[in-house]
N, C-alpha and C positions, 0 to 999 in steps of 0.2 A: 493527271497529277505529275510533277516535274519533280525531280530529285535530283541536286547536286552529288555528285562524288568529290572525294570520295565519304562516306559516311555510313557510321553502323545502322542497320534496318533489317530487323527480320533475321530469322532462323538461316542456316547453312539448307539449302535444297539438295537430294540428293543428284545426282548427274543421271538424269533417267529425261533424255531428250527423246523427240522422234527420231526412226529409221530415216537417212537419208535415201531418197529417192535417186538421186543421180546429182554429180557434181560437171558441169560443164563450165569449159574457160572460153572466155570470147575470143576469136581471132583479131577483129579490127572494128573499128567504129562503123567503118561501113557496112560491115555483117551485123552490127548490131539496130541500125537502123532502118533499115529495108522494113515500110510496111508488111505487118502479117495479118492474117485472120482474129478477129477478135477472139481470145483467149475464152472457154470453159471455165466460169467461176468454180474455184477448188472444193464447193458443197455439189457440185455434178463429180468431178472427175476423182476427188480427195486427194488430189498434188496441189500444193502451192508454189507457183514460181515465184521464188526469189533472185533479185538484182542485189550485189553486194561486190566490193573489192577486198583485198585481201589487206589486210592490217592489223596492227597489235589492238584497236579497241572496234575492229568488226569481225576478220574471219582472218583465222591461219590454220595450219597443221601444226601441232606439236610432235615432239620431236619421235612418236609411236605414226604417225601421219594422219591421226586422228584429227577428226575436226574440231576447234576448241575458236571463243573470243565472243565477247560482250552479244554482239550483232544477232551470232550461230546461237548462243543461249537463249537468248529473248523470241526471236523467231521459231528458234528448236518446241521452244515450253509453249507457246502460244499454237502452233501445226497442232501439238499432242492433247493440245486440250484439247482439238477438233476436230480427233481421229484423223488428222491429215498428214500425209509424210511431205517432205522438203525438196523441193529440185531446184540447188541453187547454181546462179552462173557468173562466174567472174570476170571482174571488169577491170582494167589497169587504171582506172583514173574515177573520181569524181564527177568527170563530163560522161565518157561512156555508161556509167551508171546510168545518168539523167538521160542518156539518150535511149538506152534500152527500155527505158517506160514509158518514154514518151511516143517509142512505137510501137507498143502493145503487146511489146514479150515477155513481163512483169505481172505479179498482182501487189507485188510489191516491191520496193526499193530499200532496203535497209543498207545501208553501210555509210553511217554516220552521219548523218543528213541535218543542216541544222536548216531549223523553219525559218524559212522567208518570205514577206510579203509576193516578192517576186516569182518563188518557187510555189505558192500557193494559186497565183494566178494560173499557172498552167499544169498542176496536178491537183489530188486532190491528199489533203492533211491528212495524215495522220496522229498516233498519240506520240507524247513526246516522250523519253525514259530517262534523260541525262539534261542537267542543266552546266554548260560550260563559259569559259569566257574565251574569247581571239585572242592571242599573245603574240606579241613583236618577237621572234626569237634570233638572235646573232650571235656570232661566235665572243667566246668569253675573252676574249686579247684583241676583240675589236675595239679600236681609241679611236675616237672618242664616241663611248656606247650612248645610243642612242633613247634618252630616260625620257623626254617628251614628243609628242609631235613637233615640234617645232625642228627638232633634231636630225626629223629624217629625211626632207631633200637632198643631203649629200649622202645618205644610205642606199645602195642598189639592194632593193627587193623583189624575190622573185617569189612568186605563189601557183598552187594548181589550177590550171585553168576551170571555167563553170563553179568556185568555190566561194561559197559568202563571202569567205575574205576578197573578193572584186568588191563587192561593195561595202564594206569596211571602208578602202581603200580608199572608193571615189569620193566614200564623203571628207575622210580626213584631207584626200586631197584637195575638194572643193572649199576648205576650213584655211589650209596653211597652201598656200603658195609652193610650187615645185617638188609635191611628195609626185614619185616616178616608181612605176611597178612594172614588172612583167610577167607574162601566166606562160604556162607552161602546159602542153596539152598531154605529153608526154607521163609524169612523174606526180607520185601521190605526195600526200604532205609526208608522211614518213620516209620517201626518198628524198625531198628537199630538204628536211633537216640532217640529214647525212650528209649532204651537201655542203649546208653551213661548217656543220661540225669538219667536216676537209678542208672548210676555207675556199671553198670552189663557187660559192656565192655568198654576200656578203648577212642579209638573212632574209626570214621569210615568216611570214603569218598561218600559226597550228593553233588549233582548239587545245586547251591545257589539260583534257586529259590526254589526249597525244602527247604533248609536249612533258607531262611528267612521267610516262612509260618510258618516252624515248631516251631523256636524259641519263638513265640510268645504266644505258647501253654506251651513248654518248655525250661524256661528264662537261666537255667546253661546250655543251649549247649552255647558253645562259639570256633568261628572259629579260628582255630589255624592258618595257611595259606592258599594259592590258591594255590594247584597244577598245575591246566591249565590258560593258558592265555585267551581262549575263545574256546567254543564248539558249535557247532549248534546241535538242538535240532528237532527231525518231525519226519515225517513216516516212513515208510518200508512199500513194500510189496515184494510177495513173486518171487521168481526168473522169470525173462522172462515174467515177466505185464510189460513192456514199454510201450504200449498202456495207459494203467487206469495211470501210474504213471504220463504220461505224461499231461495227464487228470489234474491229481490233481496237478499240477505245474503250468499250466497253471490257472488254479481257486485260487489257491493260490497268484499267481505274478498278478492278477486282481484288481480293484477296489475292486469287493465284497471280494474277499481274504483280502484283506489291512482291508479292515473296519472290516472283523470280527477277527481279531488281533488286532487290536483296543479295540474292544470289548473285549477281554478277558485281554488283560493290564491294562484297566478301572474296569472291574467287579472282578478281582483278584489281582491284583497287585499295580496298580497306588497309591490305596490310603495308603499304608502299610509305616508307616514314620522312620524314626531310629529307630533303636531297642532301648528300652532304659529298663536294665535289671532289676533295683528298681520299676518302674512303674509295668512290666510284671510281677516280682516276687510277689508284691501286690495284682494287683488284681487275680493271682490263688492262693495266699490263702485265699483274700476275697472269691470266689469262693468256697472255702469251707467252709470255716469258719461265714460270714454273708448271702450269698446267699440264702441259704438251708429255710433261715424262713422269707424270703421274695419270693419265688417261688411260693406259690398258689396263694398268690394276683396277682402277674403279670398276671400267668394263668387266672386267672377269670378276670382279666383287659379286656387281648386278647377276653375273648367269648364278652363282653359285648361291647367292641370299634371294634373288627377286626386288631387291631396293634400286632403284634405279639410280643410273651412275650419275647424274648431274645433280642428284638429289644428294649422295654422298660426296659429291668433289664440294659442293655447297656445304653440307654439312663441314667436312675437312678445312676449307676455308675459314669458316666461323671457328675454330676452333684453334687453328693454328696458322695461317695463311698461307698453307702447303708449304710448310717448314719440316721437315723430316724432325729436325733436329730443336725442334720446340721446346721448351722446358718452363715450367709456371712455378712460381713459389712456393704451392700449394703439394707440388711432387709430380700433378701431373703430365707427361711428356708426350713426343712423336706424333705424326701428324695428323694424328684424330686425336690426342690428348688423354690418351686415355692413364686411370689409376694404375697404382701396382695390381691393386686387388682386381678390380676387375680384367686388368692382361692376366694373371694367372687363372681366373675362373675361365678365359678365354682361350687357354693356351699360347698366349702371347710369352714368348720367350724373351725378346727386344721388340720394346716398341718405337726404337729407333732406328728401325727398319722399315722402309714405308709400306712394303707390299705386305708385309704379316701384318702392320699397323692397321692399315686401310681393310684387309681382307676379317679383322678382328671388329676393329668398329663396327663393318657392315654386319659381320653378326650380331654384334651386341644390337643394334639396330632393332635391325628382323627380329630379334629375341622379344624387344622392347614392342614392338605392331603386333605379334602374335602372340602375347599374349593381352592384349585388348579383346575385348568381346566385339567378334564378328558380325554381329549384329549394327557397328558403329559403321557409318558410310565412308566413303572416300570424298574428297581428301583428310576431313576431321581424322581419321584412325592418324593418318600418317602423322599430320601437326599434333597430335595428344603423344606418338610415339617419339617424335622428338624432343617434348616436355620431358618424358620418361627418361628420356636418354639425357636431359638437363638437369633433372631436379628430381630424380630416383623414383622410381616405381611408389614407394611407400607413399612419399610425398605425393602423387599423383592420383594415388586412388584415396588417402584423405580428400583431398581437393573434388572427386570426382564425387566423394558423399555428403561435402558441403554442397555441394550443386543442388542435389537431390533436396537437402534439409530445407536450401532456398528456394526450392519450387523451380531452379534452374534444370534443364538439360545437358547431362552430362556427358553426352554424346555429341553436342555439339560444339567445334574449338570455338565458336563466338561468343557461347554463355562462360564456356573455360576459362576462356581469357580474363572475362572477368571475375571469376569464380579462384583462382588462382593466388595471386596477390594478396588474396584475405589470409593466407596460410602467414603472412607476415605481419596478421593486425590481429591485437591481445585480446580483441573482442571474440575472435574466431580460433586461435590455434590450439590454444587449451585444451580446449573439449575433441580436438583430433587425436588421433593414436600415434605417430611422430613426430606431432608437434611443429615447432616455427621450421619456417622456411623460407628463403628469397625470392615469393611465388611468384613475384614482377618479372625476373630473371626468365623464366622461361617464356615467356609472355613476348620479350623483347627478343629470346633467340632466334625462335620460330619466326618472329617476323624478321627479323634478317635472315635467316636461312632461305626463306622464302625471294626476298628480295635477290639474295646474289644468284639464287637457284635461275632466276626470270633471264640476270644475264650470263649466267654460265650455260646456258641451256643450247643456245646456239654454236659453242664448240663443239657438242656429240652429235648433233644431225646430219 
C-alpha cells in the first residue's frame, strides 16, 4: 500500500520504538564495499542491519541526540514487532547507501529510496510507505525561472549522484535537446538544496517531501516544476532476500504497518501548512537577528519548568515575534503575550520584561501539560497543552468531552484537531459548560508553533 504525504491516517502512536543496538557511521565508500561474509538473517541473531543516511525524512538526532525521522520510525516499529533491536549505519550519500548493500553489510537499506526499475534489477523490492513527486528546485531571483522542460538547457543542474533523478534527467534530456546535469558523489539532496538556496549552484532535482521540510529552513528555494507524476518511495534489500522482503510487506500492508505511517505523516508532515515565503523569510532573520538575546532565558526557563526551550522560543514567536515590547488590542502584552490576569496569578510584575515574561509563560506552560492526565502520550500532552495555553483550560476540556460523546479520542491532538473547532458550531456549543469558542484557533496555533519549532530547533543544538 502506497500513501502520499502529507495526509491524515490513523491514530497518533505512542513513541515506543525498539532499543537501538549500535549506531555506526561509514568512513568511506570504500570501507563500505569490500565484500563480507554473508550476513545472519536477523530471526538467527535478532539485529537487523540497517543502511540509511542522515536527513530531515530518514535519520537525525534531535536536538536531546536522540534518534528521531520518518526512515528511524518505520524501521524502529517494524524491528519491534519482531523482537529485533536495530544496528543502523550511516552513509553520506545515496550511492554509499546503495553500495553498502550491494555488498552484503545490509539486510536492509532504508533512507529514502524511490523504486526503480533499474534499482529492482539489482536488489530485491521492498514495501513502498511514501508516494512523492521529483521537483525542479532553483533559487527564487533566478530569471528567467525555469516553468518547462524546454526552459532548462540554459539551467546548470547539479543532483546526488546514484539518485532516480539520473534518470529523470536522461529522459527529459533524450525528450528536449541540450538539458546538461551533473551528479555529485559527494553531497545528499538536502546539502544541494542549500546550495541553491546560497546561489552556489543554479538548481537541482529533490523528491517534494524533502523539498517542502527543506523550504522552511530555506524560504528562496522555490520549485520550478514537477518532473514526475508520482514515485513510490521504501526499502531495498539486498539481491535474493525474498524471504525478509517478503517479511517486511507483509508488516507493512498490516494494521500495525498502516498505523505506524500514520505516525510518521502525523509526527513529520501533517502539520506543515503552505509554504508561505514572507512569513519563513522573517522569522530566519528573526533567528538571527532577535533570538540570540533571548536564548539564555529560554534555556534557564527549560531547567526550571522542564518545557523545552525551542519549544518556548517557538511558542514566544507565535505570540509576539520576540518583541519584548508587544502590545495587542485586546490588552495582551510582552513577549509571551500574556494577560494582566494571568501575569498576576503568575507573579508577573512587568510583562514587559522579557526574562520574567518568558520565565512566567514557561510556567504557565508547565502548569497547562500538568495538569493533563498523564496517562496522555507524548507529543499529543504537549500540543493539547498548548491549545490550553490558547484557548483556556475550560474550553479544552469541553472540547476533550465532545471527543468522548463523538466516539473520538481524547487523548489524541489528531481526533483534537478535529474535535475542537466544533466549540465554534451552534450545533455543538450549547450543550458545553463554557460554551462558544474560536476552536479553529488553536488548531492553527499548534500547527505553527510546531512548524517554527522544526526551524528554531537548530539554533539550540
Amino acid at each position: 500500500m502506497t500513501h502520499t504525504l502529507p495526509i491524515f491516517r490513523g491514530a497518533l502512536l505512542p513513541l515506543a520504538f525498539t532499543i537501538i543496538a549500535g549506531c555506526s557511521q561509514s568512513d568511506s565508500d570504500s570501507a563500505n564495499t569490500k565484500p563480507t561474509e554473508q550476513l545472519a538473517p536477523p530471526e538467527e541473531t535478532g539485529v537487523l542491519e540497517v543502511a540509511t543516511r542522515n536527513g530531515s525524512t530518514t535519520y537525525y538526532l534531535d536536538r536531546h541526540e536522540n534518534p528521531i525521522g520518518p526512515e528511524y520510525s518505520l524501521i524502529s516499529q517494524f524491528a519491534a514487532s519482531k523482537g529485533w533491536t536495530v544496528n543502523w549505519t550511516m552513509h553520506d550519500s545515496t550511492a554509499a547507501v546503495l553500495k553498502a548493500l550491494k555488498s552484503g553489510n545490509s539486510h536492509i537499506a532504508a533512507a529514502g529510496l524511490t523504486h526503480l526499475p533499474s534499482r529492482t534489477k539489482k536488489f530485491t523490492r521492498g514495501p513502498a510507505h511514501t508516494e512523492i513527486t521529483e521537483q525542479l528546485v532553483c533559487h527564487r531571483e533566478m530569471r528567467p525561472m525555469p516553468r518547462k522542460p524546454e526552459n532548462m538547457p540554459n539551467v546548470g543542474i547539479t543532483v546526488t549522484a546514484d539518485s532516480s533523478y539520473i534518470e529523470t534527467l536522461k529522459t527529459l534530456a533524450s525528450e528536449h535537446e541540450g538539458i546538461k546535469f551533473s551528479e555529485d558523489d559527494s553531497k545528499t539532496t538536502e546539502v544541494l538544496l542549500s546550495d541553491v538556496a546560497r546561489q552556489e549552484i543554479d538548481c537541482t532535482v529533490a523528491d517534494s517531501n524533502i523539498v517542502q521540510v527543506m523550504r522552511r529552513h530555506f524560504p528562496h528555494l522555490e520549485v520550478a516544476m514537477n518532473l514526475t507524476q508520482g514515485n513510490n518511495i521504501g526499502w531495498y534489500l539486498p539481491a535474493n532476500s525474498d524471504d525478509l522482503a517478503g517479511t517486511t510487506r507483509e508488516w507493512m500492508n498490516s494494521t500495525a504497518g498502516n498505523e505506524a505511517i500514520g505516525y510518521v505523516e502525523s509526527r513529520y508532515y501533517a502539520y506543515i501548512g503552505e509554504f508561505d515565503f514572507v512569513d519563513l523569510r522573517a522569522l530566519n532573520r528573526r533567528i538571527d537577528k532577535r533570538l540570540p538575546g533571548f536564548m539564555d532565558q529560554f534555556a534557564e526557563a527549560e531547567t526550571t519548568t522542564g518545557m523545552p526551550a525551542d519549544l518556548l522560543a517557538a511558542l514566544s514567536y507565535q505570540e509576539s515575534h520576540w518583541d519584548p515590547n508587544a502590545v495587542s488590542p485586546t490588552g495582551v502584552r510582552g513577549i509571551m503575550m500574556l494577560t494582566r490576569s494571568t501575569a498576576e496569578s503568575l507573579g508577573v510584575m512587568d510583562r514587559l520584561d522579557p526574562a520574567t515574561a518568558i520565565d512566567g509563560g514557561a510556567r504557565y506552560l508547565a502548569d497547562r501539560h500538568r495538569r493533563l492526565p498523564d496517562t496522555i502520550p507524548e507529543p499529543d500532552r504537549t500540543f493539547l497543552a498548548l491549545a490550553s495555553y490558547n484557548i483556556g483550560r475550560g474550553h479544552l476540556l469541553d472540547a476533550r468531552q465532545l471527543a468522548r460523546d463523538l466516539g473520538k479520542n481524547p487523548d489524541s491532538w489528531d481526533d483534537m484537531k478535529e474535535v475542537l473547532p466544533l466549540k465554534a458550531d451552534k450545533r455543538y456549543y450549547p450543550s458545553t459548560r463554557y460554551g462558544y469558542a474560536r476552536g479553529y484557533e488553536p488548531v492553527h496555533y499548534v500547527q505553527r508553533i510546531r512548524n517554527y519549532r522544526d526551524v528554531i530547533n537548530s539554533a539550540f543544538n
